[in-house]
N, C-alpha and C positions, 0 to 999 in steps of 0.2 A: 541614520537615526538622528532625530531634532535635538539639537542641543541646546540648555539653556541658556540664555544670555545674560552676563555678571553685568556689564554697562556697556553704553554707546557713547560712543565719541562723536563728537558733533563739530565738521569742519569746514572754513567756505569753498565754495564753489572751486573747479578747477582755474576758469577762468574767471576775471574781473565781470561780476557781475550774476554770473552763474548761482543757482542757489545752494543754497549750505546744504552736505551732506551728513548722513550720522551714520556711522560705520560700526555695525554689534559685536561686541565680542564677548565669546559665548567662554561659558562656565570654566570649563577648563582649561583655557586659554589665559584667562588672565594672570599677571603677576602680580609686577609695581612699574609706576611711573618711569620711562627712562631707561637707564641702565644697570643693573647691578653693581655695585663698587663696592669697595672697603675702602674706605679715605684715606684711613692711615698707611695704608698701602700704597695708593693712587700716590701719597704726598712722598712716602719714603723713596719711590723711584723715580720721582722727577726729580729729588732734591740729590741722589745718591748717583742716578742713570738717567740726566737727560736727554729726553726725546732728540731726536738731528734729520736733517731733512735725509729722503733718499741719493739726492742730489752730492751730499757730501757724504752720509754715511754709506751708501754704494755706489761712490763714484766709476770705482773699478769695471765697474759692465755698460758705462755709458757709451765710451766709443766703441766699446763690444756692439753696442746696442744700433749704436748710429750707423755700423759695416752691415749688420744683421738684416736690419726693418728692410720691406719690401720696397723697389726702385719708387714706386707712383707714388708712395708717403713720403719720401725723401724729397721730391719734386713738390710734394705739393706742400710741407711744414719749409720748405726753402721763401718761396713764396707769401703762404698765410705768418709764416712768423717776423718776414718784415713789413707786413702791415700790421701787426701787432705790436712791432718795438715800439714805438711809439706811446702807444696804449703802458704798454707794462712799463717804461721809463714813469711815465705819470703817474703810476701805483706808487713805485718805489719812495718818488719822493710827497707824494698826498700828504704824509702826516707833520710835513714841515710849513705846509698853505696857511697864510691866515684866515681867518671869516673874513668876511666881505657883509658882511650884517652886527646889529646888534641884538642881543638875544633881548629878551623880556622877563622879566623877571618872575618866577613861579608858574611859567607854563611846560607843559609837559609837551613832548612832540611823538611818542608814540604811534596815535591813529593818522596823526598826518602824516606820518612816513608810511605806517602802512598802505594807504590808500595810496601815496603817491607809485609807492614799488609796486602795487597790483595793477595801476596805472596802465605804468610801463608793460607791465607782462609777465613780471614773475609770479609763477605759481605757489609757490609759497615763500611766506615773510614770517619770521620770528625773531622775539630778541629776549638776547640772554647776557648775563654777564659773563666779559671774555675771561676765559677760564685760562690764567698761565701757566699752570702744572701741564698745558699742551702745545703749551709753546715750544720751538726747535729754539734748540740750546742757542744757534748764528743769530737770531730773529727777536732775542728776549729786551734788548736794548731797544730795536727797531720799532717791536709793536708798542704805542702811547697810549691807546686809550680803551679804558675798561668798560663800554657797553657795545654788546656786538649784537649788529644787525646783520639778521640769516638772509640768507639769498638765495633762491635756489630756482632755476630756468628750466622748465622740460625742452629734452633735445627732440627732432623728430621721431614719431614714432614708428613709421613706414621704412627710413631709410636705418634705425639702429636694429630693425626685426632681420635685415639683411647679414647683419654680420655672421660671422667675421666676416669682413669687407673692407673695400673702400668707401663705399658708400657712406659704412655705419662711422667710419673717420671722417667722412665730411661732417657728418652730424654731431660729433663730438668734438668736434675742433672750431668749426664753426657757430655753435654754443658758445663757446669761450667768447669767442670776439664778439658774440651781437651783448653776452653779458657783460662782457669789460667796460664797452662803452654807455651803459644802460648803466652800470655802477658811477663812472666816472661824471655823468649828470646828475647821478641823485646825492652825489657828496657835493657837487656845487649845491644844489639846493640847502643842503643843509648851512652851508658857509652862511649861502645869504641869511640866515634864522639865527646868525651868530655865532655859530660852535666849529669844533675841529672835526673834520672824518682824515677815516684813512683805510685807504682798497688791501684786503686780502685778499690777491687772485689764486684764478687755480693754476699759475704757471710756477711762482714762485710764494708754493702755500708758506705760510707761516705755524703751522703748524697743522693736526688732524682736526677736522672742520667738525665730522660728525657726532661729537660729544657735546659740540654747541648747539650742534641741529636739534639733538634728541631734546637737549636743555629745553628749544624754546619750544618744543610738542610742534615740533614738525615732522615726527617720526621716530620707528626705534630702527636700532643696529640689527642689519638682516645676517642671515650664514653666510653670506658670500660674502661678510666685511662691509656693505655697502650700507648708506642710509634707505631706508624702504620708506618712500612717502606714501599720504594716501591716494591722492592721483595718478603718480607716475611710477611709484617705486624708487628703484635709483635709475630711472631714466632721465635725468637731469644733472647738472652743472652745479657747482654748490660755489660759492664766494662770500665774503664778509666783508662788510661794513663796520669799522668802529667807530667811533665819536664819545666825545664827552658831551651831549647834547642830553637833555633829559629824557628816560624813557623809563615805562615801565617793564618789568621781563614777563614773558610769560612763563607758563607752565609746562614742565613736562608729562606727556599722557604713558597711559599704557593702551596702545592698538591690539597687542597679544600676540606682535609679532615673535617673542623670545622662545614661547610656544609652538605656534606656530611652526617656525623654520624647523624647529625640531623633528615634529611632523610630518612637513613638507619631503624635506634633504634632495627637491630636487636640482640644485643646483650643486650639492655636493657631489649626486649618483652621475651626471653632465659632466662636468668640469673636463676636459679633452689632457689635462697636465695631474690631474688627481692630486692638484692641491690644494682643495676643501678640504676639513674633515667634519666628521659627525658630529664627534661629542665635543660639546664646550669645555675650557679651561680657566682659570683664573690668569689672566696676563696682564702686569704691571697694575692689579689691585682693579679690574675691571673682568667681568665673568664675557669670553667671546667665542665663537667659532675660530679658532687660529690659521689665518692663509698661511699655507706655507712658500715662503716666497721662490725657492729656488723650484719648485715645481711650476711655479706660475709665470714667471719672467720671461724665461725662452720663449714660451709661447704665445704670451704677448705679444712679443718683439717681431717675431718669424711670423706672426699669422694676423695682420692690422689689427693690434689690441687686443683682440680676440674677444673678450666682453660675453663668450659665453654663458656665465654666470648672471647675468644680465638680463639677456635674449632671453632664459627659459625659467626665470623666476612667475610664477603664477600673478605677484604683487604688482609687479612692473608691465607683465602683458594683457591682463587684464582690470589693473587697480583695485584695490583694498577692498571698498566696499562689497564690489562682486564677488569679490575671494572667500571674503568673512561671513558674508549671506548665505554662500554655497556652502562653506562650513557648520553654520547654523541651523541650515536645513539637511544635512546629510552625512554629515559628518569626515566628509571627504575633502580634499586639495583637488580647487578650480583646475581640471585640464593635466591633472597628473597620468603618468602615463601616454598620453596620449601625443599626437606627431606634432600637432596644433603646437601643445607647447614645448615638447622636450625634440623636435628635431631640428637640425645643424647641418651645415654643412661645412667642409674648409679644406682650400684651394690645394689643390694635388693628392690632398687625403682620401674624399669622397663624402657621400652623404651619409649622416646617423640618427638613425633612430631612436627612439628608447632600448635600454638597456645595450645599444653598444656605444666602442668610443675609439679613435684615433687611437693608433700603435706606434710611439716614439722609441730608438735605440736610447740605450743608455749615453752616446754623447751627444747626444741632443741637450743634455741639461747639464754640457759641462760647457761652463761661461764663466770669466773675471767676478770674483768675490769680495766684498769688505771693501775698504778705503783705495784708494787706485796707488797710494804709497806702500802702503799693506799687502798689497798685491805684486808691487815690484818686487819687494824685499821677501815676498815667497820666492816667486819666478828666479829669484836671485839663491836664495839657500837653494831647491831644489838643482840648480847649477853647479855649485858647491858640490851637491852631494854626489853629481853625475859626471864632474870632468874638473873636481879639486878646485885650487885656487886660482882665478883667471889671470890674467895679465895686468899690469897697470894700465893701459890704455881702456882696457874693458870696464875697471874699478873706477876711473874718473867719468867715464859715460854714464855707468851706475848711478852715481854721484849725481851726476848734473840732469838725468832725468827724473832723480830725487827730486831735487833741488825745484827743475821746473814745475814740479806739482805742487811742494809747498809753497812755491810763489802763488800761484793760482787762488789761494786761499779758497772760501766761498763760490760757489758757480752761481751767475747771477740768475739766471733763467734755464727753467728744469724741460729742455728740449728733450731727452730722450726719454 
């Protein structure tokens, strides 16, 4: 049945040069611009409960993680991440660079940055102001400057339709790197214009990107957690650019994604770990679909990524505009049901169709929790409870692999 349509959004082309799209969203689909929040909410838990990377706030499942992951990713992140040191060393210290230009007084640099980032190849470019209520608590010092330019690269689309895979990990790891270096040119650029940047990569984020994304209406927040563009869905890399350089921000749209997904739930009914859920909640003053993460992680780790969630999103396999068309005209979700987009397969499990999924034991989702010091000091009471009080020599070991984690502080780059 034809649905009516509330407005169109109107957006450029995927590639540089391609012509601009307008994507209908129909009557009941629409909400509001962006995301839902309550501020005073949003502000009460950053100021009360700040955000922390997963890197420190679940440290404990890292070297779980790096024993866990399959032998071929291990070889091949050995590899790809030292030709990336390099790259991410130069992130880290970007925001201490001076210009190498002198600015101009009263010019704005917005569309030249845009064009120069469409340039290059990213698919979409927005800018917003960096919002620090998203800041990780280690990162608040670090990040300097409050206008952020979105970034966001489409990974391949042939080899992410393979995953879980190796393949679909070349294509997301390799993303990374053509975008790191693609970032790290367009902050030179800038210098020479007179101003500071400084790279938020996706290695070691500085915080959650996609509140800035929805910010600059380069998309809203899908069920599956992810940013949902209009070209690729979240088939892309996301990274930031800050600077004190003049820009203006844009806008945030309403696509009609928040609808939408609701609708959809194909990635919730998917998900191989059942850790989607259906219904939205309010978390930390922002209305979302909540990942549950210990459902999610193992099988990450165990099955390259996994990104199922991903693969069989209707937004990402076939892009927005067809999605919202086919909704407009019929009232149905592009390719639901059907093998095109809800089937999978994954390595030792087998192949799945719609309506079935992967059968894990329950220790399959038992793995290290919480801070990797927090996790000793379980491991350590649950000893206690099992064989009393140890010996001293066991008590000083305790101690001093205390010790070595709190030396550790911060992990500088988020390898697992």
């Amino acid at each position: 049945m034809a649905k009516a349509i509330r407005h169109t959004v109107k957006r450029p082309g995927r590639i540089d040069g391609d012509p601009e799209v307008e994507i209908p969203v129909a009557e009941d689909l629409a909400t509001v611009p962006g995301i839902p929040q309550r501020p005073k909410d949003v502000a009460f838990y950053t100021r009360e409960y700040p955000l922390e990377t997963q890197s420190i706030d679940k440290s404990a499942d890292r070297q779980w993680a790096l024993a866990t992951q399959p032998d071929d990713l291990t070889a091949f992140r050995e590899v790809q991440d030292a030709r990336m040191e390099p790259m991410y060393e130069a992130a880290l210290v970007s925001g201490e660079i001076e210009p190498t230009g002198s600015p101009v007084p009263g010019e704005d640099l917005t569309e030249d940055l845009r064009r120069m980032a469409r340039e290059m190849g990213f698919g979409e470019v927005g800018f917003a102001k960096y919002d620090r209520r998203y800041t990780f608590a280690g990162k608040k010092r670090w990040a300097k400057y409050d206008h952020a330019i979105c970034l966001a690269l489409e990974q391949d689309y042939w080899q992410t339709q393979t995953g879980p895979s190796m393949e679909a990990e070349y294509a997301h790891y390799e993303t990374y790197e053509i975008q790191q270096a693609m970032c790290l040119k367009l902050m030179d650029y800038i210098r020479s214009r007179g101003y500071h940047a400084q790279l938020h990569d996706g290695s070691d984020n500085s915080g959650p990107y996609v509140p800035l994304f929805v910010a600059a209406g380069l998309g809203q927040l899908g069920a599956n957690g992810q940013l949902l563009s209009p070209h690729f869905g979240s088939r892309s890399r996301l990274m930031l650019v800050t600077t004190d350089a003049p820009v203006t921000y844009d806008k945030p749209e309403d696509y009609g994604i928040q609808k939408f997904c609701q609708e959809c739930q194909v990635c919730v009914n998917r998900c191989p770990g059942r850790a989607l859920v259906r219904d939205k909640v309010w978390w930390r003053g922002v209305e979302k679909n909540k990942l549950i993460y210990d459902r999610c992680r193992p099988v990450m780790v165990t099955y390259h990524g996994c990104a199922v969630c991903m693969i069989v999103c209707p937004v990402q396999r076939y892009g927005m505009k067809p999605v919202m068309e086919h909704y407009v005209e019929t009232g149905e979700v592009l390719g639901k049901g059907t093998e095109n987009l809800e089937g999978y397969s994954i390595e030792g499990k087998g192949s799945f169709g719609p309506g079935e999924l992967p059968h894990f034991d329950r220790d399959f989702f038992k793995f290290p929790h919480g801070r990797e010091e927090d996790w000793l000091f379980h491991q350590f009471k649950e000893k206690l409870n099992s064989k009393g009080v140890p010996e001293e020599t066991e008590l000083v070991e305790f101690a001093t692999e205390v010790k070595k984690v709190l030396d550790k502080g911060e992990t500088t780059f988020d390898i697992a």
